[in-house]
C-alpha positions in Angstrom: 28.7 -33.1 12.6 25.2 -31.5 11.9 22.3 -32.6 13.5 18.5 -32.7 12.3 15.7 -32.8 14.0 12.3 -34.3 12.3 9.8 -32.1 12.3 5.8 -32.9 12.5 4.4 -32.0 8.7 0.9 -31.4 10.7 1.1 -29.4 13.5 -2.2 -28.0 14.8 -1.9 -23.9 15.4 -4.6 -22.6 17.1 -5.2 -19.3 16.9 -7.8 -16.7 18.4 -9.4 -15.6 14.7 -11.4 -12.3 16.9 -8.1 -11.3 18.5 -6.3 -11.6 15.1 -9.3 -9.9 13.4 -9.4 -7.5 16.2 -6.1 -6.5 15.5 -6.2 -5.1 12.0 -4.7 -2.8 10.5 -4.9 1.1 11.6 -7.5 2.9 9.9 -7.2 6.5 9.0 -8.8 7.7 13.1 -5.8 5.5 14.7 -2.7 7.2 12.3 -3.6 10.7 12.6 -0.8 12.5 13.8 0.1 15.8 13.9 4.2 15.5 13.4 3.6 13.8 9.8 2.7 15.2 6.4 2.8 12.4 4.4 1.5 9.0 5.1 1.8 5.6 2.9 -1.6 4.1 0.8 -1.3 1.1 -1.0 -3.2 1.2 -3.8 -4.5 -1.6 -6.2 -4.8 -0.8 -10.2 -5.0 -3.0 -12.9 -2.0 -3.8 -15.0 -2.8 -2.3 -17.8 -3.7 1.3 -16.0 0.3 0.7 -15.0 1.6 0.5 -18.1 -0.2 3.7 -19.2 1.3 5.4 -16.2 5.1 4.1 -17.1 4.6 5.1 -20.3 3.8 8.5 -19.3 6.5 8.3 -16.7 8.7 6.9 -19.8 8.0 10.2 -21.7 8.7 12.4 -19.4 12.0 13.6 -18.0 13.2 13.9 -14.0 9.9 12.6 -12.7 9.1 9.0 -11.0 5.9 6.6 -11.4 5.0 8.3 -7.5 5.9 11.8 -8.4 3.5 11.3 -11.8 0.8 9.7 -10.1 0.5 12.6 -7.0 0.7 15.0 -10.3 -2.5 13.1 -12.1 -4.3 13.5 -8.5 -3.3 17.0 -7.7 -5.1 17.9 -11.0 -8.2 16.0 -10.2 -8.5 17.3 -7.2 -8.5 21.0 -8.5 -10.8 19.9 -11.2 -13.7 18.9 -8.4 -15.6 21.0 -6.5 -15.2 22.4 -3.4 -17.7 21.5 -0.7 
């Protein structure tokens, strides 16, 4: 025999909004750490810039969308000036 139990559509949650704001997510100060070399972004792009990338990545043998889109920074970065 299963049993339900009715539950309230409209709770009330109350939450602290600064201590949740507060919170956050780590910036780039709090992850520094010396052990790692690589660290995760996420990124936002439109669509259609995504489609030009798998299409690239389509072309191309033995390489993934990541592996392609470290490649396309690598050669901007040695494009612009050094500081």
């Amino acid at each position: 025999m299963s049993v339900r139990k009715r539950l309230e559509r409209h709770q009330q949650v109350t939450v602290n909004v600064d201590a949740l704001i507060d919170k956050g997510a780590k910036v780039k100060e709090d992850r520094i750490d010396e052990g790692k070399k690589w660290v995760f972004i996420n990124v936002r792009i439109p669509i259609d810039m995504l489609d030009n990338v798998d299409d690239a990545v389509d072309n191309r043998v033995g390489i993934s969308r990541t592996g392609w889109i470290l490649e396309a920074i690598h050669e901007k970065l040695k494009r612009e000036p050094k500081e």
